[in-house]
C-alpha positions as CSV (number, residue, x, y, z in Angstrom):
1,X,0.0,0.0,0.0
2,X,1.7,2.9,-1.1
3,X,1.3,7.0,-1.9
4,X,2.2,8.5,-4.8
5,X,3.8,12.0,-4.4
6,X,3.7,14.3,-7.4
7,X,5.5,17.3,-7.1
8,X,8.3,19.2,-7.0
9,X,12.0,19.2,-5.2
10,X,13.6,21.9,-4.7
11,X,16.6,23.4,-2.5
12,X,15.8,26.7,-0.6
13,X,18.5,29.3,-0.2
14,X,17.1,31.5,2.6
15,X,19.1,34.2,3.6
16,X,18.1,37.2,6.0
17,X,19.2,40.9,5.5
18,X,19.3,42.4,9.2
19,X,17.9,45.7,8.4
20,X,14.4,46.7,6.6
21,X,14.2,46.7,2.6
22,X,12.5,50.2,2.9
23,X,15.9,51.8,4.0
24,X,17.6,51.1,0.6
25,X,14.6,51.2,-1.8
26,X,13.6,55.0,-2.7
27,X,10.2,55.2,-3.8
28,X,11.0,57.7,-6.4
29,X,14.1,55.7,-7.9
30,X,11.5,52.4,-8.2
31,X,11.4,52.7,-11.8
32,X,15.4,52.4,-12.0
33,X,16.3,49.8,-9.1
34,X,19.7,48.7,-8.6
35,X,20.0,47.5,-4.9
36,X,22.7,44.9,-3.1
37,X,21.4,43.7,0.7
38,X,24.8,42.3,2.6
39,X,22.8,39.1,4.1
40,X,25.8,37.6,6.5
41,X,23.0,34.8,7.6
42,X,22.3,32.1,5.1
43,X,21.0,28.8,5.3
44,X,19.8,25.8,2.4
45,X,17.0,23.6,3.0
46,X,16.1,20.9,1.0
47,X,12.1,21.6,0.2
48,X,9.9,21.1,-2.7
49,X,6.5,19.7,-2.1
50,X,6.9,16.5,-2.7
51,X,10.2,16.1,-0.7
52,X,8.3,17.4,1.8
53,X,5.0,15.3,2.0
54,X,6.8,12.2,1.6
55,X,9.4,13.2,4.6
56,X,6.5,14.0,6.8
57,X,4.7,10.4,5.4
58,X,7.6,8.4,6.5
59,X,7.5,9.9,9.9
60,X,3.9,8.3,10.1
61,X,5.5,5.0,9.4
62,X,4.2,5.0,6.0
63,X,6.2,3.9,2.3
64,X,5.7,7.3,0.4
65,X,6.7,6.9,-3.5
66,X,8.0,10.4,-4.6
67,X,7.7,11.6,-8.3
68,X,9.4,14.4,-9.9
69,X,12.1,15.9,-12.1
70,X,15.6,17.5,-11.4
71,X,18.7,18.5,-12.4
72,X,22.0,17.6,-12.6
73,X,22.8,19.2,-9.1
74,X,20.4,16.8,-6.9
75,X,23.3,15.1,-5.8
76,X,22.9,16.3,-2.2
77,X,19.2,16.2,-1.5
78,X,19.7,12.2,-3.4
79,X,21.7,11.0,-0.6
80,X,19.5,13.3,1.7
81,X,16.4,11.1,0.8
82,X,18.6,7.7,0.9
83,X,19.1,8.5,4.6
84,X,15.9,8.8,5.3
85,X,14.8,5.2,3.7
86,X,12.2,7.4,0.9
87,X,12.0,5.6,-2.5
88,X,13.5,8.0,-5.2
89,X,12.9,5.3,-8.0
90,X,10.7,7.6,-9.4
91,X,12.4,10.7,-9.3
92,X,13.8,11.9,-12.4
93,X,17.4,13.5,-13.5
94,X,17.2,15.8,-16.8
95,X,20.5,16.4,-17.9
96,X,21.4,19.9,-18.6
97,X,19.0,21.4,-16.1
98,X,19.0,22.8,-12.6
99,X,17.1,21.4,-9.7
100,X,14.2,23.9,-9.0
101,X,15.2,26.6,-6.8
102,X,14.1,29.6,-4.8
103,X,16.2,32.0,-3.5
104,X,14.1,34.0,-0.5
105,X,16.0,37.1,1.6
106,X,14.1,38.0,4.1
107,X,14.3,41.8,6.1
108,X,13.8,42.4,9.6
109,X,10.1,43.2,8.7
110,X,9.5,39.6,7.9
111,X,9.2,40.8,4.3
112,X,10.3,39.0,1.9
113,X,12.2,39.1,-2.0
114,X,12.3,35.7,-3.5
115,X,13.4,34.8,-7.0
116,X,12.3,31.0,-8.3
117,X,14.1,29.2,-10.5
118,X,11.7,26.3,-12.0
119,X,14.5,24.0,-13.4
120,X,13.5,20.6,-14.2
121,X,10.1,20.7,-13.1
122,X,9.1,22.2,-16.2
123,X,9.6,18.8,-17.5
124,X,7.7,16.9,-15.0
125,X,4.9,15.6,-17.7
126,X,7.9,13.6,-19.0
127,X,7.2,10.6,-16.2
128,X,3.9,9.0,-17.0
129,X,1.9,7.6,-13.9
130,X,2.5,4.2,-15.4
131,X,5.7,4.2,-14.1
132,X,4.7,3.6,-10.4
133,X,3.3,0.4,-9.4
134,X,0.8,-0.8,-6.8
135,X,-0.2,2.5,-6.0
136,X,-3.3,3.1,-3.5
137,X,-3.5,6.9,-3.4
138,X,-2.0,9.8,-4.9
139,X,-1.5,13.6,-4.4
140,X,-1.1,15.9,-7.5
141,X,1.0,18.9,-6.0
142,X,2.7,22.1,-7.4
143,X,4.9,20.9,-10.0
144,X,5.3,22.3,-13.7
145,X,1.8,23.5,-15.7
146,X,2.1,20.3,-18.1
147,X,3.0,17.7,-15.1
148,X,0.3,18.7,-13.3
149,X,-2.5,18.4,-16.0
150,X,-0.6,15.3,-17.1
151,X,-0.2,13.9,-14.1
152,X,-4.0,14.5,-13.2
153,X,-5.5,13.1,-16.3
154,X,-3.2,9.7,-16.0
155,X,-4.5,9.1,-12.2
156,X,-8.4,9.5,-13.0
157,X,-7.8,7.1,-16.3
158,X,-5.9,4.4,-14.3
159,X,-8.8,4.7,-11.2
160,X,-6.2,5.6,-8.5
161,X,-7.7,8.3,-5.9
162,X,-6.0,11.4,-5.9
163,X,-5.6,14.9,-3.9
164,X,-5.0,17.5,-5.8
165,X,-3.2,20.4,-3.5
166,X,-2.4,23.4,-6.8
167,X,-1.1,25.4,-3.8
168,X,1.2,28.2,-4.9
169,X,0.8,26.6,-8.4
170,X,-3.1,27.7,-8.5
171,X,-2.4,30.9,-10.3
172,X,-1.5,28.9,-13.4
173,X,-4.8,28.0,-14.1
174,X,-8.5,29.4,-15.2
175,X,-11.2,28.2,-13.9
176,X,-11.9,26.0,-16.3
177,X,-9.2,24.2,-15.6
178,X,-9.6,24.1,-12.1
179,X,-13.1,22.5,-12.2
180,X,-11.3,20.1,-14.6
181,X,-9.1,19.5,-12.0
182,X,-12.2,19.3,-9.4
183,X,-13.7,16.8,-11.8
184,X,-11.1,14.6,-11.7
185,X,-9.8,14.6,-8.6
186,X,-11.4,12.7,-5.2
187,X,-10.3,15.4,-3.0
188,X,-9.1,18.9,-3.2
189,X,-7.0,20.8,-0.2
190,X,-6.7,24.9,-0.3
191,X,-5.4,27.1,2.4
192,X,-7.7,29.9,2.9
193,X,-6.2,32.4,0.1
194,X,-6.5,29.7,-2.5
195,X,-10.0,28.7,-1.6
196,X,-11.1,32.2,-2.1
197,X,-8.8,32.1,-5.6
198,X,-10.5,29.0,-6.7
199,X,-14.2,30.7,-5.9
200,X,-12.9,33.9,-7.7
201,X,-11.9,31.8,-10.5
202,X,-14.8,29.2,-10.6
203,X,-17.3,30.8,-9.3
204,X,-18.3,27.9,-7.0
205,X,-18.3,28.4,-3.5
206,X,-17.0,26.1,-1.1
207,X,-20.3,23.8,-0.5
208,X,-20.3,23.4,-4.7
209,X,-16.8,22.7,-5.0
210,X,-17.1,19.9,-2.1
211,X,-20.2,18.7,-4.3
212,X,-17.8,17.5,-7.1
213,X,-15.4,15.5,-4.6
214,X,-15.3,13.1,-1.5
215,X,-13.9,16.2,0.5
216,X,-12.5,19.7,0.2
217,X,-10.4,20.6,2.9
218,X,-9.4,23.8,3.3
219,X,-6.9,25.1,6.3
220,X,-7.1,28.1,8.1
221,X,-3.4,28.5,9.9
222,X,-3.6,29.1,13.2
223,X,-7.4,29.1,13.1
224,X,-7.4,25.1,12.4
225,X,-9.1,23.7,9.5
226,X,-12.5,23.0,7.9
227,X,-13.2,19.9,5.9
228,X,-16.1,19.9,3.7
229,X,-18.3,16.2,3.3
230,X,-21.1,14.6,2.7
231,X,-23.1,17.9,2.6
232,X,-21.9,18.9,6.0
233,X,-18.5,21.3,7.2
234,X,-16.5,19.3,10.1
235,X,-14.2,21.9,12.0
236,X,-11.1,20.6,12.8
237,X,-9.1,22.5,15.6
238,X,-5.6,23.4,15.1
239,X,-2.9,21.8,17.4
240,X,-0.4,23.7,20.0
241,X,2.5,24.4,18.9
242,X,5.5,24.9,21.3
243,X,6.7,27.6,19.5
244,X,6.3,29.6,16.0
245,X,9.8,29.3,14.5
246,X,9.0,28.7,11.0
247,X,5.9,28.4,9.1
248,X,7.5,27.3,5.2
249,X,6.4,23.9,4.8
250,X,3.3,23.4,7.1
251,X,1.1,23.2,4.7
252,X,3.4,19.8,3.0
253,X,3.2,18.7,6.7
254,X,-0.6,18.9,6.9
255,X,-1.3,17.3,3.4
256,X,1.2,14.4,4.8
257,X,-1.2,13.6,7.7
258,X,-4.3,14.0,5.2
259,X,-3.0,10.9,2.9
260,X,-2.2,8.7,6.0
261,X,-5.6,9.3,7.7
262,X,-7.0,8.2,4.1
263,X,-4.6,5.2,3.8
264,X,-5.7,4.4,6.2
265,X,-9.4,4.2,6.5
266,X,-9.3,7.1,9.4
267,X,-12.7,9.1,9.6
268,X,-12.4,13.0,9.1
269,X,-12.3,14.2,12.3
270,X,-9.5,11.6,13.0
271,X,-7.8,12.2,9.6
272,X,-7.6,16.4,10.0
273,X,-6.4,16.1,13.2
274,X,-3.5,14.2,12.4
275,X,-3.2,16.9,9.6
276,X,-3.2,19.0,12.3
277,X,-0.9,17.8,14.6
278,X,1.7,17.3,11.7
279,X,1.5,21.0,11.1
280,X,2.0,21.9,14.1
281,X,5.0,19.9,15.2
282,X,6.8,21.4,11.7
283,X,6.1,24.9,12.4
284,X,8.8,24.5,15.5
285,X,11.5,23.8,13.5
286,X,13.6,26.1,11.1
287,X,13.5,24.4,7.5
288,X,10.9,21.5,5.9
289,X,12.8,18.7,7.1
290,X,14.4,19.3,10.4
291,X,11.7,18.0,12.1
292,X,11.5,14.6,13.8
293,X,9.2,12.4,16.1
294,X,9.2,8.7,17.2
295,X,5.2,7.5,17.0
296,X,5.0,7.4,20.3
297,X,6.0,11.0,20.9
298,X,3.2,11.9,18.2
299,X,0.6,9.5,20.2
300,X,1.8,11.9,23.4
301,X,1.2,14.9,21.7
302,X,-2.1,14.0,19.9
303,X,-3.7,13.3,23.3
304,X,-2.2,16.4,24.4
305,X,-3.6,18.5,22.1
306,X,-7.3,17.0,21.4
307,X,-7.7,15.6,24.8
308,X,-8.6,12.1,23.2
309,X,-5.8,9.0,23.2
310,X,-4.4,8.0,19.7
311,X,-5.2,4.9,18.4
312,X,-3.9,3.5,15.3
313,X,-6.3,1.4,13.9
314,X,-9.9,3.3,15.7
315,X,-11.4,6.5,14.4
316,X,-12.2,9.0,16.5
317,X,-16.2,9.1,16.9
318,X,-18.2,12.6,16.2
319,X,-19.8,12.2,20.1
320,X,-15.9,12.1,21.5
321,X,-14.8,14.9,19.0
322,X,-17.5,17.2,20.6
323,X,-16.8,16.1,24.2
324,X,-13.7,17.4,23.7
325,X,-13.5,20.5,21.6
């Protein structure tokens, strides 16, 4: 039983500029910007959204099956991925090109100047679906224009339940396409901005959109989540974090715990929790994949949180969910 990640990698050079941007930009010079920021703190991350989810899915205990494209610098994040025990059978080097790659300095304000380099993962419709075997479930996340599409069509011809997560990839797309998408998929997660992009660009609200899938879910940062099925809205609670050190890759955390709550026949309320949980634990930690828990230290803190015990194999019934909200 394995999960098909579709996506990109990517390697994130964040560096921080210890002053404010609006000291050295003039507004009347805009027009004719030539500006250096000294940045004497920088860091790389290996990210991506599908090196992400499937990090966060092996911490659950599951066999995550990664698909992508990059380039001929992916040396590092390859062994990376071989020490954490994540199949990269699937993931694709194109000679010639770069690994995807965003370069984000960040001011004082928390504001922030990124440039994005797509690399490779332009070429991502170049792996067919076919190519993974004994596949259960897939998610469909930000990855180039034509992968995605591709990658979409493929899973609804071969039956295989997908998510599909456009995330910061939604803007490529009309809303036609997006209620192709909506068609095809079996469930659909948005943070809040790109729910109200998708209703802009559909014209469906929330309650339609949920109409054409299983479940929409649809997080809310620190305001939790809302998951959207069979005709009703379930409101799923956001877990406590111990502190709010970094927020990049929460969202790969959350969608993580959504495909091992389906996996593995969890309930809603069970399944968003997890979501939850996984969210929160990544938020404490600088970076995507810095972040690590034994199962018994995510039972602890799932108990913690919800004030219900983690159980592998039960659901968590709507009477105990409201007992303890």
């Amino acid at each position: 039983m394995s999960a098909l990640i579709c996506g990109s990698f990517a390697f994130d050079t964040i560096m921080v500029f210890p002053d404010q941007f609006k000291n050295h930009i003039l507004a009347d010079k805009i027009h004719m910007l030539n500006v250096s920021f000294f940045v004497p703190e920088m860091r790389r991350e290996f990210g991506g959204c599908a090196g992400n989810i499937a990090y966060n899915l092996k911490l659950l205990g599951d066999e995550p099956v990664a698909m992508g494209t990059v380039g001929d610098d992916f040396g590092p994040y390859a062994a990376w991925i071989d020490k954490q025990n994540i199949s990269r059978q699937h993931v694709h080097a194109k000679a010639g090109t770069y690994t995807a790659q965003a370069f984000i300095t960040t001011d004082l304000d928390d504001n922030q100047i990124t440039a994005f380099h797509p690399g490779a993962m332009s070429l991502a419709h170049e792996t067919p679906i076919s190519d993974a075997k004994n596949i259960t479930i897939a998610i469909v996340s930000p990855d180039g224009r034509d992968g995605m599409i591709q990658h979409a069509a493929d899973l609804q011809a071969a039956n295989i339940p997908f998510i599909f997560d456009p995330g910061q990839g939604l803007p490529m797309f009309d809303g036609d396409e997006l209620l192709t998408f909506a068609k095809q998929a079996t469930y659909i997660t948005l943070n809040d901005y790109e729910a109200q992009l998708f209703q802009d660009r559909t014209g469906q609200t929330p309650e339609q959109i949920a109409e054409l899938v299983e479940a929409l879910i649809i997080t809310r940062g620190g305001e939790g989540s809302y998951i959207y099925t069979d005709g009703k809205r379930l409101d799923i609670p956001s877990a406590k974090a111990a502190q709010l050190a970094d927020p990049t890759g929460c969202g790969d955390a959350y969608r993580a715990g959504l495909l091992h709550g389906i996996q593995h026949g969890k309930d809603w309320a069970t399944t968003g929790r997890i979501a939850s949980l996984l969210g929160a634990i990544k938020i404490e930690q600088n970076g995507t994949q810095n972040h690590r828990f034994t199962m018994a230290e995510f039972a602890a803190r799932f108990e913690e949180s919800f004030g219900i015990a983690y159980h592998a194999t039960k659901n968590i019934s709507e009477t105990a969910v409201g007992n303890h909200q």
